[in-house]
C-alpha positions as CSV (number, residue, x, y, z in Angstrom):
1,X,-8.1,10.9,5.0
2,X,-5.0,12.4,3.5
3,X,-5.2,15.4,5.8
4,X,-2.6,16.7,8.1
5,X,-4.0,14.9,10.8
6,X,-3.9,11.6,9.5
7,X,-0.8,11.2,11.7
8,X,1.3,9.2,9.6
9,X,4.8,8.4,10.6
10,X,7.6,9.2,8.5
11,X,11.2,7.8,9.2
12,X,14.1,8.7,8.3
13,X,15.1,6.4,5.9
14,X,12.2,7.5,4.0
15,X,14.7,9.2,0.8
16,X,16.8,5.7,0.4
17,X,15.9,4.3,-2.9
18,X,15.4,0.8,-2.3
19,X,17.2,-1.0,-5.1
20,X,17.4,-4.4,-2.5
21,X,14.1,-5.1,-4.2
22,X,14.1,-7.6,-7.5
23,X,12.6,-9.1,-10.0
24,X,13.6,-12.9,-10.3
25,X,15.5,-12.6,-12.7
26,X,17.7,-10.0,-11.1
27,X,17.4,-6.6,-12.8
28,X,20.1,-4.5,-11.7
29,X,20.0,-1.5,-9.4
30,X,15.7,-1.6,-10.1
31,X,13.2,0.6,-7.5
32,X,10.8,-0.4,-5.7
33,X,9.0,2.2,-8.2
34,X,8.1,-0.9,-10.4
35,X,6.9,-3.1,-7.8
36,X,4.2,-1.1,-6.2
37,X,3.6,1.4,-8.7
38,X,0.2,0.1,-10.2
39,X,-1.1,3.6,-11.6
40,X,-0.3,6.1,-7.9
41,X,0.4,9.5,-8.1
42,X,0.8,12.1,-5.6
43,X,-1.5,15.0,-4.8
44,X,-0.4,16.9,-8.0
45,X,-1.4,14.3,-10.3
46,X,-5.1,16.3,-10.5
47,X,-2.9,19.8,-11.3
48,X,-2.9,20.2,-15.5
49,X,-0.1,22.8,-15.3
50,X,2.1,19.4,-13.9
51,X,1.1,16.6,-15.7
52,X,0.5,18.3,-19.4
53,X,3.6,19.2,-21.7
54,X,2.9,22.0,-23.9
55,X,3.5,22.1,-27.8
56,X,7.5,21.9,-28.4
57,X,9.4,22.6,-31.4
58,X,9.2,19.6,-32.9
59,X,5.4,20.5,-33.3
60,X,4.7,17.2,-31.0
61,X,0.8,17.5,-30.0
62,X,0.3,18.2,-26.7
63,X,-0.3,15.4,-23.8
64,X,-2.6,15.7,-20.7
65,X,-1.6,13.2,-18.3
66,X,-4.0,14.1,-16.2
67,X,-6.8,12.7,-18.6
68,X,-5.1,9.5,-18.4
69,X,-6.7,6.5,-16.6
70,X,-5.0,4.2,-14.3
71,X,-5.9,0.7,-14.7
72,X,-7.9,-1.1,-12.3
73,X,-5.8,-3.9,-10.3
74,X,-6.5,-7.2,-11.0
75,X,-8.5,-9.3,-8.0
76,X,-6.2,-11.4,-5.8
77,X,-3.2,-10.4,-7.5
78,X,-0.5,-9.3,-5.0
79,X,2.1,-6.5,-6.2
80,X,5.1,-8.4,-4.4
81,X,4.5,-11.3,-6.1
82,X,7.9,-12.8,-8.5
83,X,10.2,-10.3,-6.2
84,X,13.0,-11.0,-3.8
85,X,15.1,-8.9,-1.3
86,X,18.6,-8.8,-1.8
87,X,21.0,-7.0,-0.4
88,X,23.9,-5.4,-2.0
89,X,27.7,-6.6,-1.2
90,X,28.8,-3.1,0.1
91,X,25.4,-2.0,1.8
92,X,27.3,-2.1,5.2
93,X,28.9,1.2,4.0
94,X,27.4,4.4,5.7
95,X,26.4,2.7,9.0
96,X,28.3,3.3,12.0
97,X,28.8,-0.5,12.7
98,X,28.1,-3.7,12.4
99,X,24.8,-4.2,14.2
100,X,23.2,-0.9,13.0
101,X,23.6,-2.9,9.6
102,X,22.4,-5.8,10.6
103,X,18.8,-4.3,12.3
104,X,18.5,-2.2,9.4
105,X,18.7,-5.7,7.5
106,X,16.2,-7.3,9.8
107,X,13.8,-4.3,9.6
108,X,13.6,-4.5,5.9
109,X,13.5,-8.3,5.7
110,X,10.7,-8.1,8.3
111,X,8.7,-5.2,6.1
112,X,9.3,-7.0,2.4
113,X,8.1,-10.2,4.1
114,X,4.9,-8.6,5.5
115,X,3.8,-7.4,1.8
116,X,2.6,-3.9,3.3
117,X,1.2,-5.1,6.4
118,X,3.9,-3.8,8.3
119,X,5.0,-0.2,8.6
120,X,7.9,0.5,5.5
121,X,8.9,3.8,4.8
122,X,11.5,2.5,2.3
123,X,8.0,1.8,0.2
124,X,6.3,5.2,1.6
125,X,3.9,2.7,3.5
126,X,2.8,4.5,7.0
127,X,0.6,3.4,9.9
128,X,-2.5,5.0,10.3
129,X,-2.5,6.1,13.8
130,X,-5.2,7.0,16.3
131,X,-8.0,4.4,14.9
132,X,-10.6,6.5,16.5
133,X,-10.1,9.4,15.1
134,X,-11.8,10.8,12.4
135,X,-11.4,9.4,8.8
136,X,-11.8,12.9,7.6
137,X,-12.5,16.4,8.5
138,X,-16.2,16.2,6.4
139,X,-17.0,12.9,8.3
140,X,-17.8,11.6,11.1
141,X,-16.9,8.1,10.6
142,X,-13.6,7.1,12.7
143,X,-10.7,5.4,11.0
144,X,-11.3,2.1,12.5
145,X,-15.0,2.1,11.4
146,X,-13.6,3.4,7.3
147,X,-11.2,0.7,7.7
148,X,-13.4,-2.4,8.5
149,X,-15.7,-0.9,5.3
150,X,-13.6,-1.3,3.0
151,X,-11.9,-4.8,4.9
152,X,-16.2,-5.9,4.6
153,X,-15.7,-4.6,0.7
154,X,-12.7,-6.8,0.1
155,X,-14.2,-9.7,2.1
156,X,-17.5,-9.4,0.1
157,X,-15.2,-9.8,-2.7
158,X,-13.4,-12.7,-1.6
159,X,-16.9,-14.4,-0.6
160,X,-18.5,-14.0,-3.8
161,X,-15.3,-15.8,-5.4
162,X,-14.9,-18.2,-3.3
163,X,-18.5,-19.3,-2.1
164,X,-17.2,-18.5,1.6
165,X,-18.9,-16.7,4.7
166,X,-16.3,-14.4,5.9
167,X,-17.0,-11.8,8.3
168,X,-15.0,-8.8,9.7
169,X,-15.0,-8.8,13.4
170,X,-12.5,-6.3,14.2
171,X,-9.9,-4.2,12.7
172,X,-6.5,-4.9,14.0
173,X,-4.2,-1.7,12.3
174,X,-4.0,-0.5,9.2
175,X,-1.3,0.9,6.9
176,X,-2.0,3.6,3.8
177,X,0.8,4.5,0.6
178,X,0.1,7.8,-0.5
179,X,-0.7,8.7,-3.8
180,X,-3.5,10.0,-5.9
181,X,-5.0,6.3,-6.0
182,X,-3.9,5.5,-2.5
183,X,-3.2,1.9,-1.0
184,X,-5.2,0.5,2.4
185,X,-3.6,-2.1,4.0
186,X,-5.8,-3.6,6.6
187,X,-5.0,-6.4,9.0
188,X,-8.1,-7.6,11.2
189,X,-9.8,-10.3,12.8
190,X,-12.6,-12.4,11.3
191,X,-14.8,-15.8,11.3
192,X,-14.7,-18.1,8.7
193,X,-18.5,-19.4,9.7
194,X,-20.6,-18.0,12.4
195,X,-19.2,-20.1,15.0
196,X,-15.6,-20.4,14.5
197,X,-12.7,-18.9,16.1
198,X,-11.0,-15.9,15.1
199,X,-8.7,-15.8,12.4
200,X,-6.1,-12.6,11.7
201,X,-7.1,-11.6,8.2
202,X,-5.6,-9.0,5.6
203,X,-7.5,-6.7,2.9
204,X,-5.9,-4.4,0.3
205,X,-7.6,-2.0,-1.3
206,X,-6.9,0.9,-3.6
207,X,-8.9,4.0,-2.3
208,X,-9.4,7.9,-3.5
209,X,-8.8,10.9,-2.1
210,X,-12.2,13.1,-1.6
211,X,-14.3,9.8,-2.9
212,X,-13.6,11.1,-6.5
213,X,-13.8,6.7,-7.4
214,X,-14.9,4.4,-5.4
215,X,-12.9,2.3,-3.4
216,X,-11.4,-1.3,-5.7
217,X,-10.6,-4.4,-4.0
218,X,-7.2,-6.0,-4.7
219,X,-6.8,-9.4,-2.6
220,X,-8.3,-10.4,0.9
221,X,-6.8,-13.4,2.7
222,X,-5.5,-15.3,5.7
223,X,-2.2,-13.7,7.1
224,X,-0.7,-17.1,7.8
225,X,-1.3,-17.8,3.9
226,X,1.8,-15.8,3.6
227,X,4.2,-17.0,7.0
């Protein structure tokens, strides 16, 4: 899935820091790094000559990141949670005028809100594009069909804690951040019993490149729980 032709979009913005994004209380000037960091690492992480230091001076032993184990999230626990967006007094500097501030504001508000369900390249959080294409290039399973998986994993999940009957219906869109433990976010419809109507649901799920892991389960829900 983390080949070229995943597709992903990539904006602009995508360098910015984004130091709008707290911890109640406020810690000054703090990435996003902290909020959504939960063990990823980019394709190098699996590259020893990157993540190991070599014996220095001081006689230090040496340390191999790359042996290192990230934890596994805790169930129904969601990242944002305890954080607020707030925007600093001179942010209006480097935009050409008022409303290019103002829907650069909105966007932003509109992403942290949606808890990477919507698109935020601020967060390195992309839309997987062209559902039915292929997951991967050793696979024949589309994107849509990978997606609602791991949604059914998550809602499995969220059934055997709850003593529910969730079902995935349909996959709506999802949205992946990159790293070596990559993020799924999936939005899609489901039924809460065999009969009901159809309720927009979202799963998050932390996945791995070449199915090195299984995929983990982090929360699955209602999206109005969080309107």
């Amino acid at each position: 899935m983390l080949s070229d032709d995943l597709g992903t979009k990539r904006a602009a913005t995508e360098e910015e820091s984004d130091s709008s994004v707290s911890k109640k209380p406020k810690i000054e000037d703090e990435d996003d790094i902290c909020m959504e960091d939960e063990g990823d690492s980019d394709s190098d992480s699996n590259n020893p000559f990157l993540w190991s230091t070599d014996e220095e001076k001081d006689d230090s032993p040496t340390i191999n990141y790359s042996n290192l184990q990230d934890p596994e999230p805790e169930w129904d626990k969601d990242s944002y949670d305890g954080y607020t967006l707030e925007f600093d007094a001179d942010g209006r500097e480097g935009f050409p005028d008022d409303k290019a501030y103002q829907d650069f504001r909105d966007y932003k508000t509109k992403a942290f809100k949606s808890r990477g369900f919507f698109e935020d390249p601020f967060r390195s959080i992309y839309p997987i594009i062209d559902l039915e294409g292929p997951w991967s290039d050793t696979t024949n399973v589309t994107r849509r069909q990978y997606l609602a998986n791991i949604a059914s994993l998550c809602v499995k999940k969220l059934n055997e804690q709850n003593r529910s009957s969730v079902e995935v219906v349909s996959v709506v869109r999802g949205n992946l951040k990159p790293g070596g433990g990559y993020k799924l976010y999936i939005t899609f419809m489901a039924r809460e019993d065999p009969n009901g109507p159809l309720v927009e649901y979202q799963a998050k799920a932390m996945d791995f490149a070449g199915g090195r892991k299984p995929p983990f389960p982090i929360l699955c829900r209602p999206a109005s729980s969080i309107s």
